[in-house]
N, C-alpha and C positions, 0 to 999 in steps of 0.2 A: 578174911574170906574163908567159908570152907570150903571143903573137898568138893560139895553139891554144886557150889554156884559156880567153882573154878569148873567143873565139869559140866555148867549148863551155857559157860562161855566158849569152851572149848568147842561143843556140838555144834551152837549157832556161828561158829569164824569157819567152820567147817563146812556145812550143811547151805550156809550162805554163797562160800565160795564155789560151793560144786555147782549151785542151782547159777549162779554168775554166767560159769564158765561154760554149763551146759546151755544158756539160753544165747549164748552169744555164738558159739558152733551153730547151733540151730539157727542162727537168723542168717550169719553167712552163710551156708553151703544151703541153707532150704530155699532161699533166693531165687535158685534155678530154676528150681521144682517150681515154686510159684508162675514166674515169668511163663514159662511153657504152657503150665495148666493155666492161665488166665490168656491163650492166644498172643502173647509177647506181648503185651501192656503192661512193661515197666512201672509203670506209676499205678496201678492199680496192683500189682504185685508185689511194691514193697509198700503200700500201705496195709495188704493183707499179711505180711511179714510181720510189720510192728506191733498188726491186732495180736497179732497167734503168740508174740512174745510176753507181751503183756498179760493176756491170760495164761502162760507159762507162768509167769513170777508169781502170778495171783495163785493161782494153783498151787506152787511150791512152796512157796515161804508160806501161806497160809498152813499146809501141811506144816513146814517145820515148826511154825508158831504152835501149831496142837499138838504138835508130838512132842513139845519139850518137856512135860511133867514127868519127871522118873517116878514108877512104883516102888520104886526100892531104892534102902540106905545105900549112900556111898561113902565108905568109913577107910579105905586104901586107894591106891593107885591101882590095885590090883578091880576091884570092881568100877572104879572109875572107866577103865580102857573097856571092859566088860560090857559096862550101862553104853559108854560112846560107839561100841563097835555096835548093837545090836540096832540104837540110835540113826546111826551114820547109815547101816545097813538099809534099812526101814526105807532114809530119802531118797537112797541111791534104786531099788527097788521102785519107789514112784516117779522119777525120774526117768528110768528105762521105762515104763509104763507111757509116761508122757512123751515120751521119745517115737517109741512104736505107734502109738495113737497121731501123732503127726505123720509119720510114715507112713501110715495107712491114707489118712483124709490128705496129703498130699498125691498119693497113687491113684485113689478114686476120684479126685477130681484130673488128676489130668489122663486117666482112661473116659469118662467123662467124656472129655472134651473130644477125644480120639474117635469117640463113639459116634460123636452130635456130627464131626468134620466127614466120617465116612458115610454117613446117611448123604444121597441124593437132595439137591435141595431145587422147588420145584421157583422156575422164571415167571413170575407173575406179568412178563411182556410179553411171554410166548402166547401164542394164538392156542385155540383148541384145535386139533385134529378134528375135520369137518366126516361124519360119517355115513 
């Protein structure tokens, strides 16, 4: 094997594991987040959890799958850590990306909901006020 492929193994046990470990913090602790923003409908909460994971992974590894082609020879160890840091850098950058992008459309939907539950809502039994 050479240096290119031991280095294009090395990226994906890497780049795999991050996107693992990141998608699985996010399904635990975003859980809550959901629950809340969906009016405490547990089951419609973690069915929208498994969606948001799932396009996590699709999102990610599809980036790691396109980002694997190096422009450039790797002929040392020395450029191999070079090619993996700049690599590794790259998924961790869309990662945090997709990280905040959750964080957001999590906030918005349950201000959202904060918004709908503070609105007055009007008794379709009540009578009208006779004038």
């Amino acid at each position: 094997m050479n240096d290119l492929v031991i280095t294009y193994l090395i990226y994906l046990a890497i780049s795999i594991t991050l996107t693992v470990w990141v998608a699985r913090v996010l399904f635990k602790h975003g859980g809550r987040f959901l629950v809340e923003a969906m009016g405490g409908d547990t089951g419609l909460a973690d069915s929208w959890n498994h969606l948001l994971v799932v396009g996590f992974y699709l999102i990610n590894l599809g980036y790691v799958a396109f980002n694997l082609k190096v422009q450039t020879t790797v002929g040392n160890a020395q450029q191999a850590i070079e090619v993996l840091a700049s690599q590794i850098g790259l998924v961790l950058l869309v990662l945090g990306l997709m990280h905040f992008f959750n964080l957001y459309a999590f906030n918005r939907m349950r201000r959202k909901k904060d918004t709908v539950r503070d609105f007055p809502t009007l008794n379709p039994k009540m009578k009208r006020a006779e004038s």
